[in-house]
C-alpha positions as CSV (number, residue, x, y, z in Angstrom):
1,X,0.5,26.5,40.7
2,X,2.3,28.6,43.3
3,X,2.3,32.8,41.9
4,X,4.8,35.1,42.7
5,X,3.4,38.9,44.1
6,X,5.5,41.5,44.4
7,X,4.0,45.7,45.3
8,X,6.5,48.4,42.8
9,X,6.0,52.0,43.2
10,X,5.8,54.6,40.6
11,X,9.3,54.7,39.7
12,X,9.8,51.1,39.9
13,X,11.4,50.0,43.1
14,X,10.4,47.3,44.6
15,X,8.2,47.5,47.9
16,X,7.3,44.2,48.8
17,X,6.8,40.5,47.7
18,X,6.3,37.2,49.0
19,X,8.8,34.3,49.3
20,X,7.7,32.6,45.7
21,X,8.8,36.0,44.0
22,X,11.9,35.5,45.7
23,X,12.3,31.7,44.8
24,X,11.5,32.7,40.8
25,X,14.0,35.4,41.1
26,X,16.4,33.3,42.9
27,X,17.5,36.6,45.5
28,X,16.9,36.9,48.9
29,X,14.4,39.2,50.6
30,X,17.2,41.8,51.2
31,X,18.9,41.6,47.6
32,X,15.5,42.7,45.9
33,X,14.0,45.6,48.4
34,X,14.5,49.1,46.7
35,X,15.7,47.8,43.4
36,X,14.3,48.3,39.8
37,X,12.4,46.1,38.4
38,X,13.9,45.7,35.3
39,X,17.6,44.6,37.2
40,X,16.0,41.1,36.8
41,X,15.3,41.0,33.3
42,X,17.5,41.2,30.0
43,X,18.6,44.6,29.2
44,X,16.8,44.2,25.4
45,X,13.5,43.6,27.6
46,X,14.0,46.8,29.5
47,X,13.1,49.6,28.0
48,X,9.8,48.2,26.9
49,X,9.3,47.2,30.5
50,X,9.6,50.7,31.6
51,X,7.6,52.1,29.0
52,X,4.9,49.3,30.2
53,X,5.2,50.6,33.8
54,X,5.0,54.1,32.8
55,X,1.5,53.3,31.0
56,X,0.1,51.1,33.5
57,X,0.3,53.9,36.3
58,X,-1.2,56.6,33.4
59,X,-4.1,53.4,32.4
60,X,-4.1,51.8,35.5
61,X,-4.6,48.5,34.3
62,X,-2.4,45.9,32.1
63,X,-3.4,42.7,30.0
64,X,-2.1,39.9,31.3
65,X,2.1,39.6,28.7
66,X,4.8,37.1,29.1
67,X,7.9,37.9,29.9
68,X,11.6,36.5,30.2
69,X,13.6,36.7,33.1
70,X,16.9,36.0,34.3
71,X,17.3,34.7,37.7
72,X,20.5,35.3,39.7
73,X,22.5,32.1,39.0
74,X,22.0,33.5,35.0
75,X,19.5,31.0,34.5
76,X,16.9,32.4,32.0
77,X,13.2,31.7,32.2
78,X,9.6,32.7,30.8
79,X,6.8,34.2,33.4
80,X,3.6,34.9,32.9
81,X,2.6,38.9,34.6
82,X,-0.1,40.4,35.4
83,X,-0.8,43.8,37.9
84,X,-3.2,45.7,39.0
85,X,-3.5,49.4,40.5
86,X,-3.7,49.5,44.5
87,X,-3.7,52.8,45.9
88,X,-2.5,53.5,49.8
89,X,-4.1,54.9,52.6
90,X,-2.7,58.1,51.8
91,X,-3.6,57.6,48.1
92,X,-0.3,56.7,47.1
93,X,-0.5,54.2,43.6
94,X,1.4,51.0,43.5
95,X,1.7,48.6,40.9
96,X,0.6,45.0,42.2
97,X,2.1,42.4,39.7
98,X,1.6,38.3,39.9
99,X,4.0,36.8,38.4
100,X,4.1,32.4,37.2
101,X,6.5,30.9,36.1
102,X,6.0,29.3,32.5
103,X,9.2,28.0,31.3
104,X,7.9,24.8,31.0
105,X,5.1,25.5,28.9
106,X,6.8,28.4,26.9
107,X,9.6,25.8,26.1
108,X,6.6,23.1,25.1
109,X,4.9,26.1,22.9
110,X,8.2,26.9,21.2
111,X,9.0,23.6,20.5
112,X,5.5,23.1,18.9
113,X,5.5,26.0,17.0
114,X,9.2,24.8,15.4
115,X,8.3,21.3,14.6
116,X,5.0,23.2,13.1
117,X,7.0,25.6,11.0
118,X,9.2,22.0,10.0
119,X,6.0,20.0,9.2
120,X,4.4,23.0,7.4
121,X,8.0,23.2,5.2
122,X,7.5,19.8,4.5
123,X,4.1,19.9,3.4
124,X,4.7,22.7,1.4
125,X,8.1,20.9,-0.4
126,X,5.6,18.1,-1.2
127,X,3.3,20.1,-2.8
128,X,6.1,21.5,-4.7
129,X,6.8,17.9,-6.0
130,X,3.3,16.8,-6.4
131,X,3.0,20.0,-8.5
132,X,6.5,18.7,-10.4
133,X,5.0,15.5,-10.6
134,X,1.5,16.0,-12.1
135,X,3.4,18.5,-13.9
136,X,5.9,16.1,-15.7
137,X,2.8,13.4,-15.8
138,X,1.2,15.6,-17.9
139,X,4.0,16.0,-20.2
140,X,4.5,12.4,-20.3
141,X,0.9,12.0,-21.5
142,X,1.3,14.7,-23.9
143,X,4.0,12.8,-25.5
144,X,1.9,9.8,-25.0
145,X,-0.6,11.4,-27.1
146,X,1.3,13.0,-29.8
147,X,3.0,9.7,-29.8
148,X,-0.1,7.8,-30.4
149,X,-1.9,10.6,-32.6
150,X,1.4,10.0,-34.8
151,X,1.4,6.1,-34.6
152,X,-2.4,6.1,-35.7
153,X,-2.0,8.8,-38.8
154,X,1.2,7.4,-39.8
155,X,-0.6,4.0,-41.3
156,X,-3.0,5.9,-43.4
157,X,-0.9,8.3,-44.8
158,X,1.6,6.0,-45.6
159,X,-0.9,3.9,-47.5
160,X,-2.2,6.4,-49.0
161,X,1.0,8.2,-50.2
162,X,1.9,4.4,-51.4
163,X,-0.6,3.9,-53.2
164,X,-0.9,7.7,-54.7
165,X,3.0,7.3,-56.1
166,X,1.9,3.7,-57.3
167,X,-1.1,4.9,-59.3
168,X,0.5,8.2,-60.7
169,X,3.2,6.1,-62.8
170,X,0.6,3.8,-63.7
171,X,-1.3,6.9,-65.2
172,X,2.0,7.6,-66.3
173,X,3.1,4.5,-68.5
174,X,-1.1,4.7,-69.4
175,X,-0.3,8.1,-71.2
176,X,3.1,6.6,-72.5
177,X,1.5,3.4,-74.4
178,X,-1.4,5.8,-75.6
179,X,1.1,8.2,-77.2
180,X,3.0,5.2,-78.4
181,X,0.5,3.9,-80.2
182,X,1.1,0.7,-78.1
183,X,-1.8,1.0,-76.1
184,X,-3.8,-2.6,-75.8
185,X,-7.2,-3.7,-74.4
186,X,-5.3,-6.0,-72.1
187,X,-3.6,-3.6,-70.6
188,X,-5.8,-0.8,-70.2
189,X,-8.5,-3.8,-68.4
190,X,-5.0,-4.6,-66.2
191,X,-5.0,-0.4,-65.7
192,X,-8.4,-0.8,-64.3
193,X,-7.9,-3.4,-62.4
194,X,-4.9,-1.7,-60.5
195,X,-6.9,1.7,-60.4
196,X,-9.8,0.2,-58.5
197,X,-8.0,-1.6,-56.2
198,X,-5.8,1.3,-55.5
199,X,-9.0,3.6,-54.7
200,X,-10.3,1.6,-52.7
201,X,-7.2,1.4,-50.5
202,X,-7.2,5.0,-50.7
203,X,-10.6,5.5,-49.3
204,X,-10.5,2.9,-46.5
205,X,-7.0,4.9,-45.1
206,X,-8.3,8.1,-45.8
207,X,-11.6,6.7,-43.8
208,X,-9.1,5.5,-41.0
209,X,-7.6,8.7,-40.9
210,X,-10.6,10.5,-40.8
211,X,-12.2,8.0,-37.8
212,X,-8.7,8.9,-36.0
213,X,-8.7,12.7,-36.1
214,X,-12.6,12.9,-35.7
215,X,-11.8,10.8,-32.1
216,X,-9.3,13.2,-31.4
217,X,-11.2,16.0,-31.9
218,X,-13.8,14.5,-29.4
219,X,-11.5,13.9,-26.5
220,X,-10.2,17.6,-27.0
221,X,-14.0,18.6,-26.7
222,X,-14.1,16.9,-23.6
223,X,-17.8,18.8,-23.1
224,X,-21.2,18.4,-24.2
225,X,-23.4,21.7,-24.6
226,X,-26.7,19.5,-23.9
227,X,-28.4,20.9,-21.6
228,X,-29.2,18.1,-18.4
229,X,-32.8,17.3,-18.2
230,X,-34.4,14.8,-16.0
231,X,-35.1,10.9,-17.2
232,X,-36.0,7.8,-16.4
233,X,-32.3,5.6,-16.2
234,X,-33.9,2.2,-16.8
235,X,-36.1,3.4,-19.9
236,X,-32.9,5.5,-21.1
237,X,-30.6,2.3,-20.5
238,X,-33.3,-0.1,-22.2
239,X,-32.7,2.0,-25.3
240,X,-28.8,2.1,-25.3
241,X,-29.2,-1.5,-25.0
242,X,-31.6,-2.0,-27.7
243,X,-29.5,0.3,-30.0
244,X,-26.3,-2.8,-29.7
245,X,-28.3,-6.2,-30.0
246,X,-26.3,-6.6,-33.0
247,X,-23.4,-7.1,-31.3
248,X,-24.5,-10.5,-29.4
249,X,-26.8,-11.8,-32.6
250,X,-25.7,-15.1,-32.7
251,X,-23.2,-15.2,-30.0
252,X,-23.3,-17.4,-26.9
253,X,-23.9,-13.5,-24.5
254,X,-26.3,-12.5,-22.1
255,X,-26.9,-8.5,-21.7
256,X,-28.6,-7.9,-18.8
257,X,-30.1,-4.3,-17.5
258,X,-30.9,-4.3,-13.6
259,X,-32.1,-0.6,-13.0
260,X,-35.5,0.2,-11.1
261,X,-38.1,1.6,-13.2
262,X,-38.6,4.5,-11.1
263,X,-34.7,5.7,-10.8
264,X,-34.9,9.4,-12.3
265,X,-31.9,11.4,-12.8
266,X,-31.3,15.1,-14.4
267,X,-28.2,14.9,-16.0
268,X,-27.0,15.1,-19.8
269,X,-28.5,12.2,-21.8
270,X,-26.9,12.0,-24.9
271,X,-22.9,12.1,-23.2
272,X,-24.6,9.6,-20.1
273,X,-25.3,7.1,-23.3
274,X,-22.4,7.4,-25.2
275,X,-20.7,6.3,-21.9
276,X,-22.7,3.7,-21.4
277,X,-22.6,2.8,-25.1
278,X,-18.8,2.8,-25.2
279,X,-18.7,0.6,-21.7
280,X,-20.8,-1.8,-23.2
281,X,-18.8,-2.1,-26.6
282,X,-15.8,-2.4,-24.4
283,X,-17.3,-5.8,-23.0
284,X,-18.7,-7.1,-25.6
285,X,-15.6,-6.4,-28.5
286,X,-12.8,-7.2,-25.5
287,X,-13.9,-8.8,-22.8
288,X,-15.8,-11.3,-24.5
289,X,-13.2,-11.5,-27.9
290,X,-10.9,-14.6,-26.2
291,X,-13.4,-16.3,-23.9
292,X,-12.9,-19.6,-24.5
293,X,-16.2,-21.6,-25.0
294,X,-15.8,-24.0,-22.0
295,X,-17.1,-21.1,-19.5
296,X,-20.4,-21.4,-21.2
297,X,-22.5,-18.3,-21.4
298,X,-20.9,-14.7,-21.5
299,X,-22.6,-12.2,-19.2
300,X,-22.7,-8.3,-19.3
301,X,-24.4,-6.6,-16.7
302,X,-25.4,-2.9,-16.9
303,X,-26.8,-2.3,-13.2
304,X,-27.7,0.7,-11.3
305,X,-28.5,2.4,-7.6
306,X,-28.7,5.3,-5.5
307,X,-26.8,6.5,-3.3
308,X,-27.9,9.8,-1.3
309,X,-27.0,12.5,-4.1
310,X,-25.3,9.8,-6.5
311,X,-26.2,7.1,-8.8
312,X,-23.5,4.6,-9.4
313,X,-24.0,2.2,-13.1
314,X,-21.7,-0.5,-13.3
315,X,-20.9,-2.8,-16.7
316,X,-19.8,-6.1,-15.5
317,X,-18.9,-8.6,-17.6
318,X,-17.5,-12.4,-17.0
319,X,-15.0,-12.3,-19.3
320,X,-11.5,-12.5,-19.9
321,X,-10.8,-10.1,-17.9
322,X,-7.7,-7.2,-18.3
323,X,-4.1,-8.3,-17.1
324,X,-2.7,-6.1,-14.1
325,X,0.1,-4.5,-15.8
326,X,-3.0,-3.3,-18.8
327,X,-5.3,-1.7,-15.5
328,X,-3.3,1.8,-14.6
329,X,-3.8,2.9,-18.4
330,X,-6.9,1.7,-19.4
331,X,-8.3,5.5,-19.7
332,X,-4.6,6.4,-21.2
333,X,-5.2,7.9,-24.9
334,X,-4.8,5.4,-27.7
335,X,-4.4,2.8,-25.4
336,X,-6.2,-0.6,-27.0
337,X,-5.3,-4.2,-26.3
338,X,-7.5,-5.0,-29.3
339,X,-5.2,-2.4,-31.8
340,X,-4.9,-5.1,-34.7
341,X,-8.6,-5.0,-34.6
342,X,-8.5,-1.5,-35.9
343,X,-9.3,0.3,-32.3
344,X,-8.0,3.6,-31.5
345,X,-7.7,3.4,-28.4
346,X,-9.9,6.5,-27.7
347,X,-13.0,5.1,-25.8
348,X,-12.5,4.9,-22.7
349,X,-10.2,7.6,-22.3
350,X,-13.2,9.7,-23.7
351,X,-15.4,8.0,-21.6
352,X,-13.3,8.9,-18.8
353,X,-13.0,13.3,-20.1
354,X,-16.9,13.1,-20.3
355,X,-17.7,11.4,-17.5
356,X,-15.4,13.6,-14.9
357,X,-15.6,17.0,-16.8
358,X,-19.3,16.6,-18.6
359,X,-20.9,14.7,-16.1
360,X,-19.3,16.0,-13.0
361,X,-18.9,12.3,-12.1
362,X,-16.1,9.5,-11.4
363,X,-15.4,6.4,-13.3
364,X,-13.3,3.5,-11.7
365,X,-12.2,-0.3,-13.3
366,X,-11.9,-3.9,-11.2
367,X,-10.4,-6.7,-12.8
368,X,-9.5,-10.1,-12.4
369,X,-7.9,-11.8,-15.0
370,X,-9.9,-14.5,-16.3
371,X,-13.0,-14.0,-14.6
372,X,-14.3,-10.7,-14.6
373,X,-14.1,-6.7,-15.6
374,X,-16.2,-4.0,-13.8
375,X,-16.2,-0.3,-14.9
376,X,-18.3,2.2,-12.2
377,X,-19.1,5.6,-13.2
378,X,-20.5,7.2,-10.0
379,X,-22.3,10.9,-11.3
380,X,-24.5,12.8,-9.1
381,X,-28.1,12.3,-8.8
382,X,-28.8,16.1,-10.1
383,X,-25.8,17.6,-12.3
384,X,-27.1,21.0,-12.0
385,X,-27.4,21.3,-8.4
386,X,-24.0,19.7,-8.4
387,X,-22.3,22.4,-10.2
388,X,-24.2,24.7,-7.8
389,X,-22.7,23.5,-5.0
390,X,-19.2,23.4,-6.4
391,X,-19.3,27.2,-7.5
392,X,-20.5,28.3,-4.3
């Protein structure tokens, strides 16, 4: 790359320069000698070029600056300057300045920079609608929620406020025939009767209802104050398993555990086996529920492995399997496939608050309808050191 030299004097005139300082300027030889230096630049760039000057000759030295120029056909363009102090024979100073042309470069650089500022605007206008987004998510599973908290009180109170109205003018025609006189054995047996039955509808709603806001209360919760202490996955998992061989008494199912003996994890036990309780449950009351008999024997697998800093446990199971539509809201709250069963729809979506918030894990779901389901909760080997390294 060809540089420009041209010798100034104190006041600015130009002394000397070779032909490439010409060729940037676009003057001849004889247009140049004994004019300012600042003739060739913009007049917004000249005062601070004379100031420059003045403290080069007072520093002697100057850091290498770009600078724009304008050549004599008007054409505008970007140099990169840099002088030096050389003194004369008769210790005269003069300002020694190499001079490049960078147009091309400075043109590149700008044009970088703008499609930076553009790409950093539209980065910042998608977080702005991600924000939006997650925020209005939210507000749709709020609604969901309330929605579902609503659906799953209103059956229980309705019963119950049925049944209350039902059994108060009962009472009331009771205390009607007994002040009548009228009052007969039959009919206070048939009071009874009614009363009984009309408890016990009362208590298995007011049970519901209290199933219902106790779940509720445990997916608000969403923590565990347990302290994490270290244990043996395989013996832990042997008794989670042990705890729910009623569920397959008498059922054509296989449950299966296929964790080394020697796997040790420090993390919180009771919340790790209510996850793997409610994971388990999930197979064996859904995914097992329509299986037709022809596939012969139902498997569930609880399985686990290492992984650097992680353990992964999976619960696979061969059945039924969830349809596609069902999969982006399996951890939604009060969302159940099974809800004429009686389900909440509040396990996995507790599952899921425990597992990402308590355990400091992840928890994913594969399925393929009519073959298989597969839930993986990946957590880290040690919670504690875990938490460390997130909060520093």
């Amino acid at each position: 790359m060809q540089a420009g030299v041209a010798v100034t004097d104190r006041e600015g005139l130009y002394v000397d320069f070779n032909q490439h300082f010409c060729d940037l300027h676009g003057y001849a030889r004889e247009d140049l000698i004994g004019r300012h230096f600042t003739e060739a630049s913009p007049e917004h760039f000249r005062e601070p070029l004379r100031r420059l000057h003045d403290t080069f000759f007072v520093n002697g030295k100057e850091a290498p600056s770009y600078w724009q120029l304008r050549r004599k056909d008007g054409k505008e363009i970007y140099v990169k300057s840099h002088s030096s102090l050389y003194r004369s024979e008769s210790g005269a100073p003069y300002r020694v300045t190499t001079m490049v042309d960078m147009t091309d470069r400075y043109r590149l650089e700008r044009e970088l920079a703008r499609e930076k500022e553009c790409a950093e605007a539209a980065i910042g206008q998608l977080r702005a609608t991600q924000r939006n987004q997650l925020q209005a998510e939210k507000m749709a599973s709020l609604d969901d929620l309330l929605c579902g908290v609503a659906h799953e009180l209103n059956t229980p109170i309705g019963v119950t406020l049925t049944s209350t109205t039902h059994l108060v003018r009962k009472v009331e025609d009771l205390k009607q025939a007994l002040a009548d006189g009228t009052l007969t054995h039959g009919e206070l047996t048939r009071f009874l009767r009614t009363a009984e039955d009309t408890l016990a509808l009362l208590r298995a709603s007011t049970e519901r209802a209290s199933t219902v806001v106790d779940s509720f209360r445990q997916v608000a919760a969403g923590r565990n104050h347990e302290d994490p202490v270290p244990i043996k996955l395989r013996a832990h998992a042997d008794a989670v398993v042990h705890s729910m061989a009623h569920l397959i008494v008498g059922r054509p199912i296989e449950l299966q555990v296929e964790i080394a003996d020697d796997l040790q994890i420090t993390t919180h036990p009771g919340v790790l086996a209510r996850c793997i309780t409610a994971l388990l449950a999930n197979a064996l009351e859904h995914g097992m529920t329509d299986r037709p008999a022809s596939r012969g024997l139902g498997r569930v697998l609880l399985w686990a492995g290492r992984a650097e800093d992680t353990v992964t446990i999976t619960v696979r199971d061969n059945g039924e399997g969830i349809k596609g539509k069902d999969l982006p809201r399996v951890f939604d709250p009060f969302f159940s496939g099974a809800r004429q069963l009686g389900r909440t729809g509040l396990g996995l979506h507790m599952t899921y608050n425990l597992v990402t918030q308590t355990l400091g894990g992840t928890i994913s779901v594969e399925s393929v309808r009519g073959h298989h389901t597969a839930f993986r909760m990946t957590i880290p080997l040690d919670v504690r050191q875990d938490r460390h390294r997130k909060t520093h």
